[in-house]
C-alpha positions in Angstrom: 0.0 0.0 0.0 1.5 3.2 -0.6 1.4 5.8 1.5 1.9 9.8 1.1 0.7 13.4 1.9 -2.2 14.7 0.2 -1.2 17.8 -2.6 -3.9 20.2 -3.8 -4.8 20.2 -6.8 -5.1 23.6 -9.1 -8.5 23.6 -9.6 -9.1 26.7 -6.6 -6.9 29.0 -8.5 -9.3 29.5 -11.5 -11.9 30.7 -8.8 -9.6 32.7 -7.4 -8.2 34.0 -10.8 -12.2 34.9 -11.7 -13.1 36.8 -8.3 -10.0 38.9 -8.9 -11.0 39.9 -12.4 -14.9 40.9 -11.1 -13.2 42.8 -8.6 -11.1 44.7 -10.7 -14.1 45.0 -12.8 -16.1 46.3 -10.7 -13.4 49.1 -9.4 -12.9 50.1 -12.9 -17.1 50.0 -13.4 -17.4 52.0 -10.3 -14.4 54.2 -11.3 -15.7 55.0 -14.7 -19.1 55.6 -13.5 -17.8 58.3 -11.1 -15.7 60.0 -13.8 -18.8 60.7 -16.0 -20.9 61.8 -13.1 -21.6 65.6 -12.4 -19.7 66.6 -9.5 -17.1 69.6 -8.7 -13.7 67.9 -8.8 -13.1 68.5 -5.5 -15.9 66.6 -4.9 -15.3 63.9 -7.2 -11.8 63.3 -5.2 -13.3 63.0 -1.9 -16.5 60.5 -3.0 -13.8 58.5 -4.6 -11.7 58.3 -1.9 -14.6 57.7 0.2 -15.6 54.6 -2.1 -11.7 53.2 -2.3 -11.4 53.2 1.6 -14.6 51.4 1.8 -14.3 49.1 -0.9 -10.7 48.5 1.0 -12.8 47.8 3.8 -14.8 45.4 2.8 -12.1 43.5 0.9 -9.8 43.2 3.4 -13.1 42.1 5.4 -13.9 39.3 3.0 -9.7 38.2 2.8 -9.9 37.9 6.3 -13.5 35.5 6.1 -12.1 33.5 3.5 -8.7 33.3 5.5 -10.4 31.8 8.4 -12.4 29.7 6.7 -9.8 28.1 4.5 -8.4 28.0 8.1 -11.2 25.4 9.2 -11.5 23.9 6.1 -8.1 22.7 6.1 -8.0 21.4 10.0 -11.0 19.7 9.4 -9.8 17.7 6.5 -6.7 17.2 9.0 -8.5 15.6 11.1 -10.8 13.2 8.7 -7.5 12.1 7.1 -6.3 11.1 10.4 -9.0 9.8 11.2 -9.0 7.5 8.5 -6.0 6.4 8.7 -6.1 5.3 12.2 -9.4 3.0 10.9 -7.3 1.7 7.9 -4.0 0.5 9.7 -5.2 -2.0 10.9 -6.7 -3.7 7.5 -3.1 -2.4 6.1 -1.6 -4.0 8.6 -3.4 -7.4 7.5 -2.7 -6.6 4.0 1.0 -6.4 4.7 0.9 -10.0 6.0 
């Protein structure tokens, strides 16, 4: 029986890859839309740099969800791996024989 440490495989990157591209999306939507609006320009700076600190905000909010839940995710597969392994020695063991 062979026996190794479980790898990852590069499937999550293509989600990650397409969240950063909305985002950035939706900055430059956001961005664009503000441009073309009718404000003062000294208005226009402050409401965008009202909307980046926010949007900063609540990016750095959802980085540190997703944080904590890869977090959970990744001692909880921990722990069902061990878990199985502890129920499979023994039939290994019998295997070996």
């Amino acid at each position: 029986m062979r026996e190794g440490r479980y790898r990852a495989s590069d499937h999550g990157s293509h989600v990650g890859t397409a969240i950063a591209f909305l985002l950035i999306g939706l900055g430059a939507g956001t961005l664009l839309g503000a441009l073309y609006s009718p404000k003062a320009g000294k208005q226009m700076r402050k409401e965008l740099g009202r909307r980046y600190k926010d949007a900063r905000e609540s990016i750095d909010d959802w980085a540190d969800d997703a944080k904590d839940i890869a977090e959970e995710v990744i001692e909880r597969g921990t722990e069902i791996v061990e878990e199985l392994r502890e129920r499979v020695a023994p039939f290994a063991k019998g295997v070996r024989r």
